[in-house]
C-alpha positions in Angstrom: 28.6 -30.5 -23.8 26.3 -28.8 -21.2 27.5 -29.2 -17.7 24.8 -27.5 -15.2 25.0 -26.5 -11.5 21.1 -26.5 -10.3 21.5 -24.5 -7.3 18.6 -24.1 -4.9 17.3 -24.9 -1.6 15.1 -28.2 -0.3 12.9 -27.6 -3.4 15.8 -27.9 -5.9 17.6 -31.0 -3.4 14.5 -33.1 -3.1 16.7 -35.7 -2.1 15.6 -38.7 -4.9 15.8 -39.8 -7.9 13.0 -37.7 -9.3 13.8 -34.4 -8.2 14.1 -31.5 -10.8 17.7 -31.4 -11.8 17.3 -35.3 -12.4 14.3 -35.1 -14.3 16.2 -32.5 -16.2 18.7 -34.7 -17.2 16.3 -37.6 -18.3 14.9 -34.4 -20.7 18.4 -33.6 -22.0 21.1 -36.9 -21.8 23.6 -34.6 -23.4 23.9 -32.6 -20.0 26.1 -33.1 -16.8 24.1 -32.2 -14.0 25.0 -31.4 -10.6 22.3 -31.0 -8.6 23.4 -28.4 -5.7 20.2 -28.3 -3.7 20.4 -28.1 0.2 17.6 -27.5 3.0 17.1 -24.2 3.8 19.6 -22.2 1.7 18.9 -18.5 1.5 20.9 -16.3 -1.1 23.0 -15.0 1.5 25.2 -17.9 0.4 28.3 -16.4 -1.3 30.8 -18.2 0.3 29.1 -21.5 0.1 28.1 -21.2 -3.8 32.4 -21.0 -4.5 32.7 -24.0 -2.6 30.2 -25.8 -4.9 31.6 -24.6 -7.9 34.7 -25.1 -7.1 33.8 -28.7 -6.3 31.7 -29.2 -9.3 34.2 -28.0 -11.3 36.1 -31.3 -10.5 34.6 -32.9 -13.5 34.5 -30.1 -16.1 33.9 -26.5 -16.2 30.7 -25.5 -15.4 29.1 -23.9 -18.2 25.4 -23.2 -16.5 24.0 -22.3 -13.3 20.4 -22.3 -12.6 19.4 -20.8 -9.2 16.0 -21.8 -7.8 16.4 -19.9 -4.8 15.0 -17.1 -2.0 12.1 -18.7 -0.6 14.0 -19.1 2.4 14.7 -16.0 3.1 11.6 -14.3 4.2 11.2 -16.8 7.1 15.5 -17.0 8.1 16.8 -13.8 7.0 13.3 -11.8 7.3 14.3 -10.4 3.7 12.4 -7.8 1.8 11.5 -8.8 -1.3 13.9 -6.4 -2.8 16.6 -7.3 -0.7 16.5 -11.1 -2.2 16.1 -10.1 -5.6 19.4 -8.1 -5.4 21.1 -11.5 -3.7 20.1 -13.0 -6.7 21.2 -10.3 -9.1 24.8 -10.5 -7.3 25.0 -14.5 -7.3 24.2 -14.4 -11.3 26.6 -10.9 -11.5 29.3 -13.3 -9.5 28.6 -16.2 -11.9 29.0 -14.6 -15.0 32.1 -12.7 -14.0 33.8 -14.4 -11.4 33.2 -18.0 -12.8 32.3 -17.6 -16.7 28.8 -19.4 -16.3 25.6 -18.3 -17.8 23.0 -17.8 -15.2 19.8 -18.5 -15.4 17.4 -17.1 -12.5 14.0 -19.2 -11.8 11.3 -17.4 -10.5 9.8 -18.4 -7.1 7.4 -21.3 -6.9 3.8 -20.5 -6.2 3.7 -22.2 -2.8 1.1 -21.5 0.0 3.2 -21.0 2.8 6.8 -20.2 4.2 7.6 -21.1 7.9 7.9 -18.2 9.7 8.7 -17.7 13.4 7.7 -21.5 14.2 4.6 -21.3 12.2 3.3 -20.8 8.5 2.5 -17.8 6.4 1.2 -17.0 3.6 3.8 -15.6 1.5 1.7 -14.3 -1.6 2.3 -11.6 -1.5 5.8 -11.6 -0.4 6.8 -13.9 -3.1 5.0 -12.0 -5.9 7.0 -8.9 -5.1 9.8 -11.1 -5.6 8.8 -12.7 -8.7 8.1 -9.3 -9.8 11.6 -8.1 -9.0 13.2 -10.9 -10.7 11.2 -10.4 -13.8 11.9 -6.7 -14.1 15.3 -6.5 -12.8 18.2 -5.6 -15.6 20.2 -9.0 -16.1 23.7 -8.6 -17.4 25.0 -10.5 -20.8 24.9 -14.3 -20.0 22.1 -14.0 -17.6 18.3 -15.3 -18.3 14.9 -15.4 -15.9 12.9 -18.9 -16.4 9.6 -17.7 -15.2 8.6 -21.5 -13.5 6.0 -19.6 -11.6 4.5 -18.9 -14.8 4.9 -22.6 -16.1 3.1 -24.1 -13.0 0.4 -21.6 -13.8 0.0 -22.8 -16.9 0.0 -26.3 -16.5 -0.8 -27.5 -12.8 -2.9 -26.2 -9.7 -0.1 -25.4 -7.4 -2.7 -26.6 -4.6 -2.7 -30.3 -5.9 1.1 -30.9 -6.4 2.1 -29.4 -3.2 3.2 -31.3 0.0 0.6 -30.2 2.9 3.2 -27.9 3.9 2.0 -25.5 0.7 6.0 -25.2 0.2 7.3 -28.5 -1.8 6.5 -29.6 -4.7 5.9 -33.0 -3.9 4.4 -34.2 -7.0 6.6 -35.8 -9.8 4.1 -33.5 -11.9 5.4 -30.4 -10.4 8.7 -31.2 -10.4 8.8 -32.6 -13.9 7.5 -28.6 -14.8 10.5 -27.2 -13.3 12.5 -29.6 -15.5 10.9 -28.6 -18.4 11.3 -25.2 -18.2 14.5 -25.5 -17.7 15.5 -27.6 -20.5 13.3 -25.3 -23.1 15.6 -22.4 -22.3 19.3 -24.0 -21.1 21.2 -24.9 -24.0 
Protein backbone atom coordinates (compact mmCIF):
# COMPACT_ATOMS: atom_id res chain seq x y z
CA UNK A 1 0.00 0.00 0.00
CA UNK A 2 0.67 3.58 -1.00
CA UNK A 3 1.34 5.80 1.90
CA UNK A 4 1.89 9.62 0.63
CA UNK A 5 3.37 12.78 2.22
CA UNK A 6 1.61 15.80 0.21
CA UNK A 7 3.99 18.39 1.16
CA UNK A 8 3.24 22.07 0.30
CA UNK A 9 2.40 25.38 1.53
CA UNK A 10 -1.30 27.06 2.34
CA UNK A 11 -2.31 25.80 -1.19
CA UNK A 12 -1.52 22.07 -0.37
CA UNK A 13 -3.01 22.64 3.72
CA UNK A 14 -6.25 24.29 2.68
CA UNK A 15 -7.27 23.42 6.00
CA UNK A 16 -10.81 21.19 5.14
CA UNK A 17 -12.10 18.46 4.14
CA UNK A 18 -11.78 19.13 0.45
CA UNK A 19 -8.46 20.13 0.03
CA UNK A 20 -6.16 18.35 -2.54
CA UNK A 21 -4.43 15.57 -0.66
CA UNK A 22 -8.10 14.66 0.67
CA UNK A 23 -9.62 14.73 -2.57
CA UNK A 24 -6.75 12.52 -3.50
CA UNK A 25 -7.50 10.03 -1.30
CA UNK A 26 -11.42 9.90 -2.24
CA UNK A 27 -9.63 9.17 -5.97
CA UNK A 28 -7.42 6.42 -4.59
CA UNK A 29 -8.90 4.59 -1.10
CA UNK A 30 -6.00 2.28 -1.31
CA UNK A 31 -3.61 5.32 -0.24
CA UNK A 32 -2.60 6.68 3.27
CA UNK A 33 -2.34 10.16 2.98
CA UNK A 34 -0.75 12.63 5.09
CA UNK A 35 -1.47 15.87 4.15
CA UNK A 36 1.78 18.03 5.21
CA UNK A 37 0.52 21.49 4.07
CA UNK A 38 1.41 24.63 6.21
CA UNK A 39 0.96 28.50 5.49
CA UNK A 40 3.64 30.03 4.02
CA UNK A 41 6.29 27.28 3.66
CA UNK A 42 9.15 28.13 1.29
CA UNK A 43 11.61 25.24 0.20
CA UNK A 44 14.15 26.48 2.45
CA UNK A 45 12.57 23.96 4.82
CA UNK A 46 15.11 21.15 5.30
CA UNK A 47 14.95 20.74 8.77
CA UNK A 48 11.21 21.02 9.06
CA UNK A 49 10.48 18.37 6.12
CA UNK A 50 12.67 15.53 8.56
CA UNK A 51 10.48 16.39 11.21
CA UNK A 52 7.44 15.55 9.14
CA UNK A 53 8.72 12.50 7.94
CA UNK A 54 9.84 11.46 10.73
CA UNK A 55 6.42 11.92 12.27
CA UNK A 56 4.60 10.58 9.39
CA UNK A 57 6.48 7.75 9.46
CA UNK A 58 4.73 6.80 12.77
CA UNK A 59 2.17 4.89 10.90
CA UNK A 60 4.21 3.20 8.05
CA UNK A 61 7.01 4.06 5.85
CA UNK A 62 6.46 6.62 3.61
CA UNK A 63 6.70 5.45 0.27
CA UNK A 64 5.74 8.92 -1.77
CA UNK A 65 6.30 12.50 -1.37
CA UNK A 66 4.61 15.02 -3.52
CA UNK A 67 5.92 18.64 -3.08
CA UNK A 68 3.54 21.47 -4.15
CA UNK A 69 5.81 24.01 -3.15
CA UNK A 70 7.95 27.57 -3.90
CA UNK A 71 5.40 30.02 -4.44
CA UNK A 72 6.31 31.38 -1.31
CA UNK A 73 9.49 32.12 -1.94
CA UNK A 74 9.62 34.92 -4.29
CA UNK A 75 7.70 37.12 -1.80
CA UNK A 76 9.72 35.67 1.83
CA UNK A 77 12.90 34.55 0.65
CA UNK A 78 13.00 37.03 -2.50
CA UNK A 79 14.19 33.71 -4.50
CA UNK A 80 15.34 33.61 -8.07
CA UNK A 81 13.54 31.33 -9.92
CA UNK A 82 16.55 29.31 -10.20
CA UNK A 83 17.40 29.33 -6.75
CA UNK A 84 13.84 27.62 -5.85
CA UNK A 85 14.04 25.13 -8.43
CA UNK A 86 17.45 23.82 -7.00
CA UNK A 87 15.56 23.76 -3.30
CA UNK A 88 13.33 21.60 -4.90
CA UNK A 89 15.87 19.47 -6.68
CA UNK A 90 17.67 19.02 -3.12
CA UNK A 91 14.27 18.21 -1.15
CA UNK A 92 13.43 15.39 -3.88
CA UNK A 93 17.62 14.50 -3.98
CA UNK A 94 17.10 14.27 0.10
CA UNK A 95 13.91 12.19 -0.38
CA UNK A 96 15.08 9.68 -2.43
CA UNK A 97 18.36 9.15 -0.75
CA UNK A 98 18.07 10.13 2.75
CA UNK A 99 14.54 8.66 3.20
CA UNK A 100 13.89 6.04 0.26
CA UNK A 101 10.65 7.91 -1.05
CA UNK A 102 9.90 8.60 -4.63
CA UNK A 103 9.39 12.21 -5.25
CA UNK A 104 7.23 13.69 -7.26
CA UNK A 105 7.69 17.52 -7.97
CA UNK A 106 4.35 19.63 -8.94
CA UNK A 107 4.80 22.37 -10.99
CA UNK A 108 3.62 25.87 -9.66
CA UNK A 109 0.02 26.82 -9.91
CA UNK A 110 -0.92 29.51 -12.31
CA UNK A 111 -2.03 32.12 -9.80
CA UNK A 112 -2.24 35.87 -10.40
CA UNK A 113 -0.47 37.14 -7.62
CA UNK A 114 2.23 36.55 -4.80
CA UNK A 115 2.29 39.01 -1.80
CA UNK A 116 5.24 40.84 -2.01
CA UNK A 117 6.55 43.54 0.40
CA UNK A 118 2.86 44.17 1.90
CA UNK A 119 1.27 44.18 -1.42
CA UNK A 120 0.63 41.92 -4.56
CA UNK A 121 2.48 41.07 -7.76
CA UNK A 122 2.20 39.62 -10.48
CA UNK A 123 4.34 36.69 -10.55
CA UNK A 124 3.99 35.43 -14.24
CA UNK A 125 6.66 35.67 -15.06
CA UNK A 126 8.48 34.73 -12.03
CA UNK A 127 6.65 31.53 -11.76
CA UNK A 128 6.99 30.55 -15.40
CA UNK A 129 10.74 30.67 -15.04
CA UNK A 130 10.13 28.32 -12.35
CA UNK A 131 7.87 26.05 -14.01
CA UNK A 132 10.28 26.04 -16.67
CA UNK A 133 13.16 25.10 -14.34
CA UNK A 134 11.22 22.38 -12.82
CA UNK A 135 10.30 20.97 -16.16
CA UNK A 136 13.81 20.97 -17.59
CA UNK A 137 15.79 20.20 -14.65
CA UNK A 138 17.64 16.53 -14.54
CA UNK A 139 15.52 14.42 -11.81
CA UNK A 140 17.40 11.57 -10.26
CA UNK A 141 15.94 7.76 -10.34
CA UNK A 142 12.65 7.78 -8.24
CA UNK A 143 11.90 11.37 -8.96
CA UNK A 144 8.92 12.61 -11.33
CA UNK A 145 7.46 16.37 -12.32
CA UNK A 146 3.44 16.43 -12.38
CA UNK A 147 2.97 19.38 -14.57
CA UNK A 148 -0.54 20.70 -12.53
CA UNK A 149 0.13 24.02 -14.19
CA UNK A 150 -0.45 22.24 -17.29
CA UNK A 151 -3.64 20.36 -16.02
CA UNK A 152 -5.32 23.66 -14.89
CA UNK A 153 -4.60 24.79 -18.32
CA UNK A 154 -6.29 22.27 -19.75
CA UNK A 155 -9.25 22.03 -17.80
CA UNK A 156 -10.16 25.35 -15.78
CA UNK A 157 -9.62 29.20 -16.21
CA UNK A 158 -7.26 29.79 -13.33
CA UNK A 159 -9.13 33.35 -13.14
CA UNK A 160 -12.56 31.59 -12.03
CA UNK A 161 -11.34 29.05 -9.44
CA UNK A 162 -9.05 31.38 -7.67
CA UNK A 163 -9.71 33.13 -4.37
CA UNK A 164 -9.61 37.11 -5.05
CA UNK A 165 -6.25 36.98 -3.78
CA UNK A 166 -5.20 35.32 -7.46
CA UNK A 167 -3.11 32.78 -5.11
CA UNK A 168 -5.58 29.93 -3.69
CA UNK A 169 -7.29 27.77 -5.42
CA UNK A 170 -10.40 28.24 -3.75
CA UNK A 171 -12.66 26.26 -5.92
CA UNK A 172 -13.37 22.50 -5.13
CA UNK A 173 -12.83 22.42 -9.12
CA UNK A 174 -9.33 23.47 -8.85
CA UNK A 175 -8.44 21.63 -6.16
CA UNK A 176 -10.09 18.46 -7.35
CA UNK A 177 -7.32 19.02 -10.64
CA UNK A 178 -4.48 18.90 -8.44
CA UNK A 179 -5.94 15.64 -7.07
CA UNK A 180 -6.18 14.27 -10.23
CA UNK A 181 -3.06 14.75 -11.52
CA UNK A 182 -1.72 13.45 -8.81
CA UNK A 183 -3.43 10.21 -8.60
CA UNK A 184 -2.86 9.63 -12.69
CA UNK A 185 0.84 9.56 -12.01
CA UNK A 186 1.46 8.33 -8.10
CA UNK A 187 1.16 4.68 -7.87
Amino acid sequence: MSRVCCYGDSQTAWYGPTDWPSLLGALKPGMQILNAGLAGRTTDCMANFDGTMIYGSGGGTITDVVFLLGINDLSVLNSTPTQTVTRLKALADWTTGHWNARAWVCTLLPCTAIPFGGGYMAPWSWSQQVNHGILAASWGTNQAVIDVRDEYARKLRWDSSASTDGLHPTAQAARQVIAEAVAAVVP
